[in-house]
N, C-alpha and C positions, 0 to 999 in steps of 0.2 A: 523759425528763422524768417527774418523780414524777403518780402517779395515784391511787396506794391502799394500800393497805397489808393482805393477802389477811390474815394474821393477824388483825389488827384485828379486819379485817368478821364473820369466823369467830368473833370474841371477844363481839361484840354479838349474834349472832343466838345464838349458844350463852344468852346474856345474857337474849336475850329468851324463849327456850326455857323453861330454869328460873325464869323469874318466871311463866309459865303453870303450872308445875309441871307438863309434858310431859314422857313420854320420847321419844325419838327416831320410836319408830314412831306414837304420839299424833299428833308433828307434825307427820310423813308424812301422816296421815291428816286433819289439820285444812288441807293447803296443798296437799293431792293430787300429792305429789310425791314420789318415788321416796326411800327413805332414804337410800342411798347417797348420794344430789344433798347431803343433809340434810347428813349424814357429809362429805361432802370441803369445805362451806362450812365448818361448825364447824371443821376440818382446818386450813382455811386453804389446801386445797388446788387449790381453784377456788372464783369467785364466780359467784351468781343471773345469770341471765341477767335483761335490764330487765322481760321478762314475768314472770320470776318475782319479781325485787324489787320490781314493781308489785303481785304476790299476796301478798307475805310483809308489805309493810305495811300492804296492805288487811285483811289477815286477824287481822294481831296490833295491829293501831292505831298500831302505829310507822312514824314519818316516815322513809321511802328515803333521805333523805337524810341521816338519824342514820345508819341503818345502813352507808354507803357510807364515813362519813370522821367519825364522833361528834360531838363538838361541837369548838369550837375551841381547847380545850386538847387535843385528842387526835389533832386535824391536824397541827397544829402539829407533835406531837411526833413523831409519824411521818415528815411531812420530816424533822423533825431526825435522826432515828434513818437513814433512807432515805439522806439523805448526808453521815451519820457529823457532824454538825455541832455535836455537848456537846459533842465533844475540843476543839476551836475555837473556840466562841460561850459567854460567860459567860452563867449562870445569869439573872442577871442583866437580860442584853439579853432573853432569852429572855421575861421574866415582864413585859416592858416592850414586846416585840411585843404579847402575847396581850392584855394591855391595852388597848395601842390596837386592834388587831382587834374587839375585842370593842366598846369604843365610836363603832366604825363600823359596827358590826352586821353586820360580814362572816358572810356564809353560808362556813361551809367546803365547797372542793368546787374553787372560782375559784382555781390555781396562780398563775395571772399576775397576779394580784390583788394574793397575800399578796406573790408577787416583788418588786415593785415599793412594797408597803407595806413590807417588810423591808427592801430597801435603804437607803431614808430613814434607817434605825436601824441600820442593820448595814452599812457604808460599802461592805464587800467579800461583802457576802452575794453576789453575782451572778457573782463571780466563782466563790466555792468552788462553786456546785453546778454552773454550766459546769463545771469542771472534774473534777468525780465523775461528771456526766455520760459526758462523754469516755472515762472509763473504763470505765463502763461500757456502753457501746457500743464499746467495744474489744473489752471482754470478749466479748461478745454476738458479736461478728462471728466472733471465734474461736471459741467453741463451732459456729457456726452451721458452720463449715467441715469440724468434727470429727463433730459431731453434725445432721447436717439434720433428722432424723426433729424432734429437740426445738424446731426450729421451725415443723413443720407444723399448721397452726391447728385442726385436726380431733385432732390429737392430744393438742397441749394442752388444748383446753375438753373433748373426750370420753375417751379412752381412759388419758390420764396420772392423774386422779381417778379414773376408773373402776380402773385398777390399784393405785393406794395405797388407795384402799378397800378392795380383794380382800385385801387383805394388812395389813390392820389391825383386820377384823372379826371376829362372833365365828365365823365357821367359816374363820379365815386357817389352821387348817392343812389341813387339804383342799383350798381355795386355790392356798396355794403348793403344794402338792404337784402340782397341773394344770398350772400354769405350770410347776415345774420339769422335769414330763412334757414338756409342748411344748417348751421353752427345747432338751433334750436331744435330741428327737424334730427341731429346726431343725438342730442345730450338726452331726446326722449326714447328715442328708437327702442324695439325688441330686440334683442339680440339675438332671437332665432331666425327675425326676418332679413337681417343684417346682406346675409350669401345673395338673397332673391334682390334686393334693394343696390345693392352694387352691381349690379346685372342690368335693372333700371337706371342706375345713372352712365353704363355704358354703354347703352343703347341711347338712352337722351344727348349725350355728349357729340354723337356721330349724328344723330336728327338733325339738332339744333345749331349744327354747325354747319362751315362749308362741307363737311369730308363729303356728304351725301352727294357734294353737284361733284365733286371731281376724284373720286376714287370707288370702287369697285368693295362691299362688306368682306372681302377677302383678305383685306388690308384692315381690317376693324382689329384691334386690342383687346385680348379678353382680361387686362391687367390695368392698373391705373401707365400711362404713358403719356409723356408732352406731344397733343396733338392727334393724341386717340389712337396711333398707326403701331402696329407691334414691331416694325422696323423702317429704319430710315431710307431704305430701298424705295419706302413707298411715295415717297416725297419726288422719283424721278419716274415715276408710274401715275405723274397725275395729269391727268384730260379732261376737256369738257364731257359730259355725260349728256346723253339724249334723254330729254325730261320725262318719257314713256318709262327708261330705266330708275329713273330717280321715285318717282311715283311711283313703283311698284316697291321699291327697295323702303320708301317712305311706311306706305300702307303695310309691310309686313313686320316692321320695325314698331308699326301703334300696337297693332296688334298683340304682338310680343309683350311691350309693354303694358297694355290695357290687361294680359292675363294675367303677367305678376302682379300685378295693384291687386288684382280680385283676391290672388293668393294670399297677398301680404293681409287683406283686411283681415281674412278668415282664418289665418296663425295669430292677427292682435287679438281678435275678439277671443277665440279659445283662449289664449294666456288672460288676457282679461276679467274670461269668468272664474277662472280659478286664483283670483287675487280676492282676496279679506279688505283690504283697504282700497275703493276704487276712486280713482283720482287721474287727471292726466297727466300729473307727474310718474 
């Protein structure tokens, strides 16, 4: 069942954006929200989460509710778009929905609403999007079979934006060049070093980032998680750190790190020598 239309919304906050005359980091800094966030909404590539579409309307004096679904010609048309229905609904019918919607005063947002006001006027409207429906929840279920990761809920709201951002910014080629390091750096790997190697990159992730100036390894993830912290608690637990604690927290963190390397060399080389065909692939 239609919801929204992530372009859209991307299209109004972009909207709202340059009628402040903001740039991107401006309205990071007016919504205290990371650019990147900024970036994948304008994108279309993920939408505000309701705390932040409660700050993004507070902030710019636009109604959550504009921004989620426009006004009623632009609901409208996104169902239509959503399931393909100009090829099959005249013009016509279309301009003769929106009219009566509009003098009911329908808020866009209510699907079952307009369903049911559409039908009256579009005899078989209930049937076509049953049945775009349908297929897509065909679809859905097939990718789901092929691809699981693309339906894991952590992946889509955090890391699927977070990576069309990495790679559509202005430092994407350094970027892709990490990822295509890692990408390589997977496709070779042992897979008995794999447990130790994941160990190493969640120790690197907490180095190499802020978490080390302003949160406490008590707060560290021993799991993959957006932001490195194993709960969101941690995000109201964070302080400047005295760089004596930083620096120790650093040094025992290399440490850590510098002995699985050693480990990992010494599980490739054994696998290594007991291969017949040696090769870096």
């Amino acid at each position: 069942m239609f919801e929204y239309n992530k372009l859209s919304i991307g299209s109004r906050i972009r909207q709202i954006r340059k009628e402040k005359q903001m740039t991107l980091k401006e309205f990071s800094q007016l919504l205290d929200v990371p650019i990147s966030s900024i970036s994948s909404w304008e994108r279309g590539a993920n939408v505000p989460s309701s705390q932040n579409l409660k700050l993004l309307s507070e902030k710019t004096g636009v109604d959550s509710n504009w921004i989620l679904y426009g006004d009623i010609a632009d609901y409208l048309q996104d169902i239509f778009d959503y399931y393909h229905l100009n090829e099959v609904i005249s013009e016509e019918k279309f301009f003769e929905l929106e009219k009566v919607l509009k003098e009911m005063h329908y808020k866009p947002g209510d699907f079952n609403r307009l369903k049911d006001t559409a039908a009256l006027i579009i005899p078989n409207f209930e049937e076509l999007i049953n049945h775009e429906d349908e297929e897509k929840t065909l679809s859905a279920h097939m990718l789901k079979n092929e691809f699981p990761i693309l339906n894991d809920y952590h992946f889509q709201t955090n890391y699927l934006p977070l990576l069309q951002g990495l790679l559509s910014d202005e430092n994407k080629e350094h970027n892709s060049d990490i990822i295509l390091f890692l990408l390589d750096l997977l496709s070779r790997m042992n897979n008995t070093t794999k447990p130790i190697i994941k160990k190493i990159f969640r120790d690197l992730n907490w180095l190499l980032s802020n978490n080390i100036f302003r949160l406490e390894r008590e707060h560290q993830s021993n799991y993959p998680s957006f932001g490195g912290i194993h709960s969101a608690d941690a995000y109201e637990k964070q302080e400047d750190r005295d760089y004596r604690d930083i620096k120790e927290d650093a040094e025992q963190l290399i440490q850590e790190i510098s002995t699985r390397l050693k480990d990992v060399v010494e599980l490739n080389y054994e696998a290594f020598k007991k291969r017949e065909h040696k090769s870096i692939f």
